[in-house]
KESELO-997823 format. One record per residue: residue in one letter; x, y, z of N, C-alpha, C in turn. Coordinates in steps of 0.05 Angstrom, whole numbers, padded with zeros to 5 digits, always signed. Example, Ala and Ser with C-alpha at 12.3 -4.5 7.8 and 13.67 -1.06 7.14 Angstrom:
A+00264-00114+00156+00246-00090+00156+00264-00066+00156
S+00257-00045+00142+00273-00021+00143+00258+00001+00157
//
This chain:
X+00017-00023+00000+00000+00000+00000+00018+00025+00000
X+00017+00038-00014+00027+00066-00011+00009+00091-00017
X+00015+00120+00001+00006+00135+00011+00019+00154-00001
X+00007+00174-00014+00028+00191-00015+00007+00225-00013
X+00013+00239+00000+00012+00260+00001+00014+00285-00015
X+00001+00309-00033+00010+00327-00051+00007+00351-00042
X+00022+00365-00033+00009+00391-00017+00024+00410-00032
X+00018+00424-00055+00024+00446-00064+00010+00467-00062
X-00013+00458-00049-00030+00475-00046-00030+00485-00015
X-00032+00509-00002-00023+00512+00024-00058+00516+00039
X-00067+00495+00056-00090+00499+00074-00083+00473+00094
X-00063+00482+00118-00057+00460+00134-00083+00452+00146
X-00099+00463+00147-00128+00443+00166-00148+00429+00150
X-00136+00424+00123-00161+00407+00121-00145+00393+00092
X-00152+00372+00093-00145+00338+00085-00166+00332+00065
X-00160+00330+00030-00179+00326+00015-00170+00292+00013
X-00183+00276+00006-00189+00246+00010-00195+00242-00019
X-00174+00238-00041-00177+00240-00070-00186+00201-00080
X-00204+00195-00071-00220+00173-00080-00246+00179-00090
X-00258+00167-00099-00280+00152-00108-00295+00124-00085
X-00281+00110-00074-00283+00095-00066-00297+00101-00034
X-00321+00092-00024-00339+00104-00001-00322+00093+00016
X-00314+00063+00014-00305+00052+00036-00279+00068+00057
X-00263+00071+00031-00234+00074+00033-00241+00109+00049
X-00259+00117+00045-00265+00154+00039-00272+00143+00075
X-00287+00132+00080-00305+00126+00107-00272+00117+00128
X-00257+00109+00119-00237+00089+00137-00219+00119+00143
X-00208+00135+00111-00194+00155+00133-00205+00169+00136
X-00234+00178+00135-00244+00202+00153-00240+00198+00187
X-00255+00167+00194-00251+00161+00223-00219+00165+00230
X-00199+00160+00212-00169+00162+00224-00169+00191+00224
X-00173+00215+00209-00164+00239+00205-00183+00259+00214
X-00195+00252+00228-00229+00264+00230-00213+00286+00255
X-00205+00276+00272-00194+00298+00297-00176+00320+00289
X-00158+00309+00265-00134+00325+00264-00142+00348+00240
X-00157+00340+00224-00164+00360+00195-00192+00368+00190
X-00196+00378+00187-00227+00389+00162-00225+00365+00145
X-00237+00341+00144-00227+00320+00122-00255+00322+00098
X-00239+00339+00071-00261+00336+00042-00257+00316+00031
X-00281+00320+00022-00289+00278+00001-00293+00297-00021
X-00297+00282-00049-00310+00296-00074-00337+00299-00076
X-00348+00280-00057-00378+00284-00052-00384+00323-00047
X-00366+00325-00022-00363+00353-00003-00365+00380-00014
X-00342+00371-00046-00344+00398-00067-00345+00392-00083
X-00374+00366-00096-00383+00370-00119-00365+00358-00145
X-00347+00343-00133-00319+00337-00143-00314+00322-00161
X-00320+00310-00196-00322+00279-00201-00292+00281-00220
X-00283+00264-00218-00256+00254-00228-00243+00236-00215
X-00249+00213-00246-00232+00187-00250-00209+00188-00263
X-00189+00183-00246-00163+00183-00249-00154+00156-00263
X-00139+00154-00296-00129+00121-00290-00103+00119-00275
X-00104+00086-00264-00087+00073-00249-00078+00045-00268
X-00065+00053-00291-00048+00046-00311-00012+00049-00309
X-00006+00063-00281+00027+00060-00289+00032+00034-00274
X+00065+00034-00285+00076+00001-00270+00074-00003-00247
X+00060+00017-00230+00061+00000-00190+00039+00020-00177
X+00042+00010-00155+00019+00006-00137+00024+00051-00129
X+00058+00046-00117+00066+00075-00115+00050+00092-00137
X+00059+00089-00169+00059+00113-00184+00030+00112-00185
X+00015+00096-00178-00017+00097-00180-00020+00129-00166
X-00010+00113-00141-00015+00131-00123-00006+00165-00119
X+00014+00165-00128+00021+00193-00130+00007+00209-00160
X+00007+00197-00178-00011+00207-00202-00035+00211-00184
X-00057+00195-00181-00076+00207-00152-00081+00214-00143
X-00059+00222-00120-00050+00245-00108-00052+00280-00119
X-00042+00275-00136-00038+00296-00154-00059+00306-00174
X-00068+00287-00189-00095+00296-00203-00107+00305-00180
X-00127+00288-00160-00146+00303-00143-00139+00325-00133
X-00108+00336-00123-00104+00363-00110-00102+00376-00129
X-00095+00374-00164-00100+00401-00168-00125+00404-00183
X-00143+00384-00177-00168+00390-00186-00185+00408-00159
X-00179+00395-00138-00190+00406-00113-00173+00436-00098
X-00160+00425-00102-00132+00451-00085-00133+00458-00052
X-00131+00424-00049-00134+00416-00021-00109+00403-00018
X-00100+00394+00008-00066+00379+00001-00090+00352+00004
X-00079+00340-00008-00092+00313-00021-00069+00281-00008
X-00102+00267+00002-00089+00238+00014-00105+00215-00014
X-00089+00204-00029-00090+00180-00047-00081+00163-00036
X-00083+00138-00051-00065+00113-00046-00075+00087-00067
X-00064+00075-00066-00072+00058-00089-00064+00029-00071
X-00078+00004-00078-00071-00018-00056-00079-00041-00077
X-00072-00076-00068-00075-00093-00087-00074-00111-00075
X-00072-00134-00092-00063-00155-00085-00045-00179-00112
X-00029-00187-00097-00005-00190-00106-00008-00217-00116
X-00002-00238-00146-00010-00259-00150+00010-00276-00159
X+00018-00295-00140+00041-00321-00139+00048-00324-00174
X+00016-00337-00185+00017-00345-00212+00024-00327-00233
X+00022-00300-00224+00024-00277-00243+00056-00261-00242
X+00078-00277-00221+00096-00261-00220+00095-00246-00200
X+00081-00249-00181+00084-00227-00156+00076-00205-00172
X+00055-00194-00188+00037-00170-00196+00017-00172-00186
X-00001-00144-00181-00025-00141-00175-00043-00141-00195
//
């Protein structure tokens, strides 16, 4: 799993959550809920699908990262996650 962070944009209190995904959006709001203002795309109206076409799990994630902050211009939490397959070479 990797995490990556894009903050070019300067608003230290509040944490945009650059998914699509309810679950993943629901898991770090409860982690980040005390420390930030945490925005979803729901929050500002937000829709953008990002693809997750480079070679790894990382560049998913930082491409991610990066589309949703500078669509939103929030510092932006992505991540991209998998699972890994014996028969396939250890790829996700």
């Amino acid at each position: 799993c990797r995490i990556d962070f894009f903050h070019s944009y300067i608003n230290m209190n509040k944490l945009f959550i650059g998914s699509n995904n309810l679950s993943k959006i629901s898991d770090w709001k409860n982690y980040f809920n005390q420390e930030y203002e945490v925005v979803t795309p729901e929050d500002i109206n937000l829709i953008l699908d990002v693809p997750e076409d480079d070679s790894s799990l990382e560049q998913n994630a930082i491409r991610k990262a990066r589309e949703w902050a500078k669509a939103s211009k929030i510092i932006t939490l992505s991540e991209d996650s998998g699972f890994y397959i014996t028969e396939l070479g250890e790829k996700p």
